[in-house]
Backbone as a chain_set.jsonl record, in Angstrom:
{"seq": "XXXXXXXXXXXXXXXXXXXXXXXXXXXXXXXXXXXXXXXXXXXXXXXXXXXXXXXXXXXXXXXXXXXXXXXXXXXXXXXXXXXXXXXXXXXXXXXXXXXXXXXXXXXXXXXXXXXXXXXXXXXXXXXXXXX", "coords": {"N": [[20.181, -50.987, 56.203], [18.585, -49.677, 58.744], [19.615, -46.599, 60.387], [20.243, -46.375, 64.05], [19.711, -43.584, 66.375], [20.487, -42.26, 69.059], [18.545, -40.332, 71.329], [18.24, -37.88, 73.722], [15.143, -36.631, 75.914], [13.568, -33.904, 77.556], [11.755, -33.544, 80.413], [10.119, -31.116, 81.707], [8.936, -29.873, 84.68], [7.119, -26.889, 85.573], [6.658, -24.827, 88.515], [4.014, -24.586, 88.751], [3.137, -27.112, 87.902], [2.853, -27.794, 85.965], [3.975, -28.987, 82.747], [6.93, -28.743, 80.25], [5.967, -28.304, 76.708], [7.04, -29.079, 73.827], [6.679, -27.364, 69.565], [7.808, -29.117, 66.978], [9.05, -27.545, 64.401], [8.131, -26.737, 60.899], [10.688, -27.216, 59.075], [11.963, -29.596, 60.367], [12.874, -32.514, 60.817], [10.147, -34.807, 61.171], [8.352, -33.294, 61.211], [5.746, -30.403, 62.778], [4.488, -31.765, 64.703], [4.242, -32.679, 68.373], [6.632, -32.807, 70.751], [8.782, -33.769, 73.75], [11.572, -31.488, 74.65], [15.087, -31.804, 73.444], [17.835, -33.941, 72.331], [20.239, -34.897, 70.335], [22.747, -37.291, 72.158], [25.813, -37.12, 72.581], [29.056, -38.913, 71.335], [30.73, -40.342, 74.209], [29.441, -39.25, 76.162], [27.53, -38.719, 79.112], [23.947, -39.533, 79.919], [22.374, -37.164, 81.328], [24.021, -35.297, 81.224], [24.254, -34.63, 77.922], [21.62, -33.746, 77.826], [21.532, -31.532, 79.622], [23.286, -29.964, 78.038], [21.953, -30.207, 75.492], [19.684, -29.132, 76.097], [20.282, -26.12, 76.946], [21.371, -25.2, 74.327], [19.08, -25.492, 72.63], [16.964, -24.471, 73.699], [18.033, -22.121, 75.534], [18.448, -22.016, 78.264], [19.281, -22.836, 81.56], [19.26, -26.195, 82.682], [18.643, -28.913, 85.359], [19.221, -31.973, 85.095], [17.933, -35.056, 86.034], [16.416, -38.498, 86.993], [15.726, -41.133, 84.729], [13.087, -41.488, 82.874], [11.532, -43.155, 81.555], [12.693, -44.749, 78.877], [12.552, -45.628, 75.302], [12.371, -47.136, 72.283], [11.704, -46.443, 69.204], [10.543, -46.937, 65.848], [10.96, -45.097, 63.084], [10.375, -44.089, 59.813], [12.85, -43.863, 58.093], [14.135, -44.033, 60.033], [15.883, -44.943, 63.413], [14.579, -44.316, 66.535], [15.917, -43.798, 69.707], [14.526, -42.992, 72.585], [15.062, -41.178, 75.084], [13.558, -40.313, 78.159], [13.671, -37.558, 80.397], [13.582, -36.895, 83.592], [13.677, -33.186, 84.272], [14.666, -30.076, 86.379], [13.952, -26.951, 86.347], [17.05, -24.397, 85.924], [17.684, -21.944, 85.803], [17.355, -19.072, 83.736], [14.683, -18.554, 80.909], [12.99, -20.631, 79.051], [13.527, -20.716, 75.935], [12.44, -20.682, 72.169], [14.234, -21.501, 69.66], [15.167, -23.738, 67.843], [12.377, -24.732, 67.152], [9.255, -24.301, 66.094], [7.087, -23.445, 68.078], [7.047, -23.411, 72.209], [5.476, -24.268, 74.476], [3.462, -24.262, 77.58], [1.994, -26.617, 79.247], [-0.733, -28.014, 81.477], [-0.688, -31.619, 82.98], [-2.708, -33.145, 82.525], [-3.47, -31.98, 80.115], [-2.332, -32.915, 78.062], [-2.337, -35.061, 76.307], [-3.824, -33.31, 74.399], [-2.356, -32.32, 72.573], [-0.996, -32.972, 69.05], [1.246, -35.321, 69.446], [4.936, -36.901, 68.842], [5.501, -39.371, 67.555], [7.713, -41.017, 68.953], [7.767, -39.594, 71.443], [5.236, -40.765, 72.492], [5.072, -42.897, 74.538], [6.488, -42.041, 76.76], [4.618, -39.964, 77.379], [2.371, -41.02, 78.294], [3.01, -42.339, 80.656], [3.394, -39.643, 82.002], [0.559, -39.238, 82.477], [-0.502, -41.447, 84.208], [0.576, -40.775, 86.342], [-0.832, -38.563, 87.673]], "CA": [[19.833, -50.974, 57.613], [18.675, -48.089, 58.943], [20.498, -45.991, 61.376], [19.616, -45.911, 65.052], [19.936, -42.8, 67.218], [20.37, -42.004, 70.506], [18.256, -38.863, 71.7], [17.415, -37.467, 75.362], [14.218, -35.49, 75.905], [13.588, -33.346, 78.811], [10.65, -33.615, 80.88], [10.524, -30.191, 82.811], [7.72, -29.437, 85.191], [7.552, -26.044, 86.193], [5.943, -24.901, 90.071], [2.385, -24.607, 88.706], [3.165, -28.109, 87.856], [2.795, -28.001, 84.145], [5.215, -29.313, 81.513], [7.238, -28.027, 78.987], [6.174, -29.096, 75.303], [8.13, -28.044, 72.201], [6.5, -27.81, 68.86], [9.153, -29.207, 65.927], [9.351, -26.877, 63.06], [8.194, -27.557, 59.377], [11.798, -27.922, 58.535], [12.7, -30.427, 60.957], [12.065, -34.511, 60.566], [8.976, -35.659, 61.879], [7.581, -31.453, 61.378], [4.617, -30.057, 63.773], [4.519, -32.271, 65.793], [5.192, -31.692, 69.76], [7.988, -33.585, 71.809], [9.516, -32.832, 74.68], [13.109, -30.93, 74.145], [16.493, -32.232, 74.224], [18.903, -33.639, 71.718], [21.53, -36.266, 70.336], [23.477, -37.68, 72.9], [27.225, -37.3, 71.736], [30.251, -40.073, 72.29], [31.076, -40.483, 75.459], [28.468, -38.084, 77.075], [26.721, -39.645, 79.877], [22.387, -39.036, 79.616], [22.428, -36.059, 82.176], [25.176, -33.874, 80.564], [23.572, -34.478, 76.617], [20.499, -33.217, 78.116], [21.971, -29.806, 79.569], [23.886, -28.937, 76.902], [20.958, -29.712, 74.547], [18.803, -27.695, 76.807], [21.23, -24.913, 76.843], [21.57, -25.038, 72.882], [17.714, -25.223, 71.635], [16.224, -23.255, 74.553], [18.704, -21.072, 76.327], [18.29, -21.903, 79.662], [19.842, -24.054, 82.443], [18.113, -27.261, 83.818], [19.294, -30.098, 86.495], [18.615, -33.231, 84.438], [17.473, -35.932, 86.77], [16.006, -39.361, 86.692], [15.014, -41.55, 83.923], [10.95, -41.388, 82.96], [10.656, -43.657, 80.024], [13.696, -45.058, 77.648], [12.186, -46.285, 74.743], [12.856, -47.358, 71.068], [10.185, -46.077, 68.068], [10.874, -46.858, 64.568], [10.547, -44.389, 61.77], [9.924, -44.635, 58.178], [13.582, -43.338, 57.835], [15.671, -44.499, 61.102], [15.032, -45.491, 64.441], [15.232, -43.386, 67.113], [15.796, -44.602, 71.322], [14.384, -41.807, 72.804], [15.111, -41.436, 76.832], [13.193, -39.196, 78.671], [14.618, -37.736, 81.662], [13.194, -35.464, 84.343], [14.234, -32.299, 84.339], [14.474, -28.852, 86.952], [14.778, -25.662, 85.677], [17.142, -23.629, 87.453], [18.191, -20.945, 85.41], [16.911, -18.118, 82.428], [13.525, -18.445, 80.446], [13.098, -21.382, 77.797], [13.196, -19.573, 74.559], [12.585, -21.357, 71.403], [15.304, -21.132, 68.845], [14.92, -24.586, 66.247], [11.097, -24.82, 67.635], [8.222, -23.033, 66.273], [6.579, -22.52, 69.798], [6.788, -24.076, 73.266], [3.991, -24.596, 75.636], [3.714, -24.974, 79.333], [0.539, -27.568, 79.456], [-0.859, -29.24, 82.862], [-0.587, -33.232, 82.907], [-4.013, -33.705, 81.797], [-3.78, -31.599, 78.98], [-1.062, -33.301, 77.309], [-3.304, -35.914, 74.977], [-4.56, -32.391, 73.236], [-1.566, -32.054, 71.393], [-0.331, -34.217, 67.941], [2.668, -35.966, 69.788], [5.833, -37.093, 67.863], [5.44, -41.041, 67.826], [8.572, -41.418, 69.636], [7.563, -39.324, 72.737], [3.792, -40.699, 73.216], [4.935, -44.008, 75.62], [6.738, -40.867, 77.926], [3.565, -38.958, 77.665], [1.413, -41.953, 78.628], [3.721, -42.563, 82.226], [3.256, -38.988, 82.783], [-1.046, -39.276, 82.463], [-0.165, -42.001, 84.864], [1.51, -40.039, 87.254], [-1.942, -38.043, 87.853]], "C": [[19.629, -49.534, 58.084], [18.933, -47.596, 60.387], [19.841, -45.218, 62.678], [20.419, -44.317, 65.921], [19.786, -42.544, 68.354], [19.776, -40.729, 71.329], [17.616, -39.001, 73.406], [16.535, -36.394, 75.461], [14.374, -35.003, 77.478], [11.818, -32.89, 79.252], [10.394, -32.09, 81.816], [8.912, -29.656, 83.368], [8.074, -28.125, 86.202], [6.402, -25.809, 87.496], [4.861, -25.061, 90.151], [1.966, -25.908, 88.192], [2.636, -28.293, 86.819], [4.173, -28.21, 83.324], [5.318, -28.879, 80.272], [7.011, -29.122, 77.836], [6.541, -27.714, 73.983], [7.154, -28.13, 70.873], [7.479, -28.122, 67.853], [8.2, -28.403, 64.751], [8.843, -27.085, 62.125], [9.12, -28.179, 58.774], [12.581, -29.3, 58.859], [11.948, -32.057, 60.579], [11.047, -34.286, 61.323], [8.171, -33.973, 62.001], [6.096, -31.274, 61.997], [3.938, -30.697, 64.014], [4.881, -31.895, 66.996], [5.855, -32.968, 70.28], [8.354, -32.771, 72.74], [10.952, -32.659, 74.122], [13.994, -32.056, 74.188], [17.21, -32.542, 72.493], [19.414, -35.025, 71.554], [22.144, -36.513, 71.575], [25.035, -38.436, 72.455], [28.384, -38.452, 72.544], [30.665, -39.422, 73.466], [30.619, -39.427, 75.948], [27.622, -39.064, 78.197], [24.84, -38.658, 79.456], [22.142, -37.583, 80.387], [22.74, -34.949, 81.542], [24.597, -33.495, 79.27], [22.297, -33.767, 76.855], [20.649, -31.659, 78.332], [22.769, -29.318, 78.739], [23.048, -28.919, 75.737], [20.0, -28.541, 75.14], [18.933, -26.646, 76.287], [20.782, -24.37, 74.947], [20.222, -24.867, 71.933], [17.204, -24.115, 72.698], [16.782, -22.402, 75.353], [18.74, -21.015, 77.47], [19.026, -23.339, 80.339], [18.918, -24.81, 83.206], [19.419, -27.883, 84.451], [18.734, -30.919, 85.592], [18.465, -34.196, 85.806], [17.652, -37.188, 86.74], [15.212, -39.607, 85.146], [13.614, -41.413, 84.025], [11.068, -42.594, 82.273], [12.217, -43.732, 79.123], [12.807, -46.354, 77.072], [12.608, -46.081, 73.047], [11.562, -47.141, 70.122], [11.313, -46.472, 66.822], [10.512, -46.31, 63.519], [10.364, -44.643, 60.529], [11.471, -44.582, 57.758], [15.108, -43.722, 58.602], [14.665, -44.612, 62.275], [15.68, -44.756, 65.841], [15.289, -44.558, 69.017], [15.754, -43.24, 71.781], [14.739, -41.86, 74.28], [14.52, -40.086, 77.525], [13.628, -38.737, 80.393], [13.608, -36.599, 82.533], [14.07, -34.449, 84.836], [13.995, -31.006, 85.304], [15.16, -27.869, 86.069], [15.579, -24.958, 86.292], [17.68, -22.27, 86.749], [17.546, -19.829, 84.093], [15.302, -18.809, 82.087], [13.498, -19.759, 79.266], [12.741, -20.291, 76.776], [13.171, -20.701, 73.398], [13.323, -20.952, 70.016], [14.898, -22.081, 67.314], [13.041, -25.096, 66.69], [10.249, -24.058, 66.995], [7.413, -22.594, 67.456], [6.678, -23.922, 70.871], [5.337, -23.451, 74.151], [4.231, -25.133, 77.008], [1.844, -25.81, 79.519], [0.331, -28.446, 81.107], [-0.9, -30.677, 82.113], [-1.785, -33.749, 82.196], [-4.74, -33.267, 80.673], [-2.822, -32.032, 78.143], [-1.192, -33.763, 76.207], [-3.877, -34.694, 74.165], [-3.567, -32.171, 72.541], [-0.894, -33.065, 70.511], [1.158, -34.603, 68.262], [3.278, -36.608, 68.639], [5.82, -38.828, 68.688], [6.314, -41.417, 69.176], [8.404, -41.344, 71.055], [6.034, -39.261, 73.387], [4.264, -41.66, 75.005], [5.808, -42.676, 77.49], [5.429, -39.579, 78.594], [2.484, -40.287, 78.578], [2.006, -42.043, 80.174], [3.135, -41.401, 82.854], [1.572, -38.231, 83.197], [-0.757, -40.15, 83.687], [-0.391, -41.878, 86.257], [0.837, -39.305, 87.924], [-1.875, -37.894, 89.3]], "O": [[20.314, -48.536, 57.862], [18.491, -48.162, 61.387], [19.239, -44.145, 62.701], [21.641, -44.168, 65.944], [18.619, -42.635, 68.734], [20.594, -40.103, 72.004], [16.9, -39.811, 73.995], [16.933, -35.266, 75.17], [15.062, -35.526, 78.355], [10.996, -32.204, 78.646], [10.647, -32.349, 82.993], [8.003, -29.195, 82.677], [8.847, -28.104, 87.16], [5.382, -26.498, 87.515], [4.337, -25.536, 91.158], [0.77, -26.108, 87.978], [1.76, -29.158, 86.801], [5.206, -27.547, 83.413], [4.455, -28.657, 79.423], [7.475, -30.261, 77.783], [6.429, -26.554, 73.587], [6.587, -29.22, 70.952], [8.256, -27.17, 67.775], [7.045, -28.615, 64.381], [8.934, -28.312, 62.121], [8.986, -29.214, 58.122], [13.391, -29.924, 58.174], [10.837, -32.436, 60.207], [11.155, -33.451, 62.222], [7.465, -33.691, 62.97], [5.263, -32.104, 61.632], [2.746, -30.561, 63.737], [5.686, -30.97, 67.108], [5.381, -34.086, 70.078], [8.342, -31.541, 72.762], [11.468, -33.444, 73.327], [13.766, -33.088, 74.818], [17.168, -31.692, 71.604], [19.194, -36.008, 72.262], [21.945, -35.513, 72.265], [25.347, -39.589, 72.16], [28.533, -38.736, 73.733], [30.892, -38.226, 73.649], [31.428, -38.539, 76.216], [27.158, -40.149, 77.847], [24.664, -37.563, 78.923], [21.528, -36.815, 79.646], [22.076, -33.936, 81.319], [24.336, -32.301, 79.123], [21.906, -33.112, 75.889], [20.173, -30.765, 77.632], [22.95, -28.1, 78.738], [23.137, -27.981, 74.944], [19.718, -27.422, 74.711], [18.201, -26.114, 75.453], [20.087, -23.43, 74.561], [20.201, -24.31, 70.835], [17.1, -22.934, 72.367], [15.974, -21.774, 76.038], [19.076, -19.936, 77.958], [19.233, -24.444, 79.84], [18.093, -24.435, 84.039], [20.612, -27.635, 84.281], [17.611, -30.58, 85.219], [19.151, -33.761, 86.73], [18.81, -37.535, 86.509], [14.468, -38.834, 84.543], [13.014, -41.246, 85.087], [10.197, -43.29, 82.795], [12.754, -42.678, 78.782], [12.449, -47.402, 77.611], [13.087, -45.027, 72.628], [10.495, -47.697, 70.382], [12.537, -46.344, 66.853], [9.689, -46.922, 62.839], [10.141, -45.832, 60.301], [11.614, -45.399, 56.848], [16.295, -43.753, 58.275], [13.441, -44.5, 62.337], [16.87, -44.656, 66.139], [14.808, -45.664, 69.265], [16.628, -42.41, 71.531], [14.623, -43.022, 74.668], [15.035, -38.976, 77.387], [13.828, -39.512, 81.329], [13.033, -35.638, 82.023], [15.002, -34.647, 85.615], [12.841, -30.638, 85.086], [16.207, -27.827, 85.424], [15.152, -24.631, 87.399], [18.182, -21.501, 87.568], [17.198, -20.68, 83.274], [14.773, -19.518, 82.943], [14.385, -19.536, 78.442], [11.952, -19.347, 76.811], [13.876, -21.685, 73.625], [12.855, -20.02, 69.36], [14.535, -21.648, 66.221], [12.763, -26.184, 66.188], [10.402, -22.872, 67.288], [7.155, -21.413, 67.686], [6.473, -25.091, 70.544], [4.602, -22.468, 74.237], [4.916, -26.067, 77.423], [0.804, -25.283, 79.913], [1.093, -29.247, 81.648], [-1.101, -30.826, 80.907], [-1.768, -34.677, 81.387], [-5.831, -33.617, 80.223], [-2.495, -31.17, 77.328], [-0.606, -33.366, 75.2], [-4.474, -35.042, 73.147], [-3.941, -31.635, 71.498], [-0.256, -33.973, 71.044], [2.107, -34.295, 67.54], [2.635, -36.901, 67.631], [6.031, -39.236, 69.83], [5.85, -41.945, 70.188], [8.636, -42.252, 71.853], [5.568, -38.469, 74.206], [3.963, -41.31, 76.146], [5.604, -42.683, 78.704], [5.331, -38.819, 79.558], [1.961, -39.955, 79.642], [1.143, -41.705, 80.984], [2.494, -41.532, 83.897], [1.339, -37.218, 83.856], [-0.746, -39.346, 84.618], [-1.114, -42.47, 87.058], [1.393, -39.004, 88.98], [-2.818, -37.395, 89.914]]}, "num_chains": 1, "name": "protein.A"}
C-alpha cells in the first residue's frame, strides 16, 4: 500500500499581484518541476502553523497563512500525496530559496507557462479562475 502524505503549499500573492512559484530541485521527488512552497504537515500541527514553519524553513521568510484554496489528493507512481493549498501573506524578510533551484514571482495568467508538479495543477487551475 502505498503511503499517503499530508503536505501544505503556500499560495502567496505579492502587491503587484503575482504569485510565488518554487522550482523543485533535481534531487528532490517529482525534480524540475514548479509547485507552490510549503511542506509536511507534522502530528498534531493544525494547516496554518505547518505552513509557517515550512515557509520559514525552505524560504526564510515570515507569512500569515490564511484560507484554504484547493485540498486535493494526486497519486504518484510512488505514494500519494493530499496536497492543501492555502493562501498566504507575506509579512516579513525576502523568500530565498534554500531546497529550490529558483523561485519566481509570475502574474495569474502566466502560471500555465510553467511544467507544474501534478499535485499542484487543480490549485493552479482555481487560481486561472480567479482572473
Amino acid at each position: 500500500m502505498k503511503k499517503t502524505v499530508k503536505v501544505v503549499a503556500a499560495v502567496i500573492e505579492n502587491e503587484k499581484k503575482e504569485i510565488l512559484c518554487a522550482l523543485r530541485a533535481p534531487n528532490m521527488a517529482i525534480p524540475n518541476m514548479w509547485e507552490f512552497p510549503g511542506g509536511k504537515v507534522e502530528k498534531g500541527e493544525d494547516l496554518q502553523t505547518a505552513l509557517v514553519r515550512e515557509i520559514k524553513e525552505e524560504l526564510s521568510c515570515e507569512i500569515e497563512a490564511q484560507d484554504v484554496i484547493k485540498d486535493h489528493t494526486h497519486e504518484y507512481d510512488s505514494f500519494i500525496i493530499q496536497l492543501i493549498a492555502l493562501k498566504a501573506k507575506l509579512i516579513g524578510g525576502k523568500p530565498t530559496a534554500h531546497e529550490h533551484s529558483k523561485l519566481l514571482w509570475l502574474q495569474r495568467e502566466n502560471l500555465p507557462s510553467l511544467k507544474w508538479a501534478p499535485a499542484d495543477i487543480p490549485a493552479v487551475e482555481i487560481l486561472m479562475a480567479q482572473e
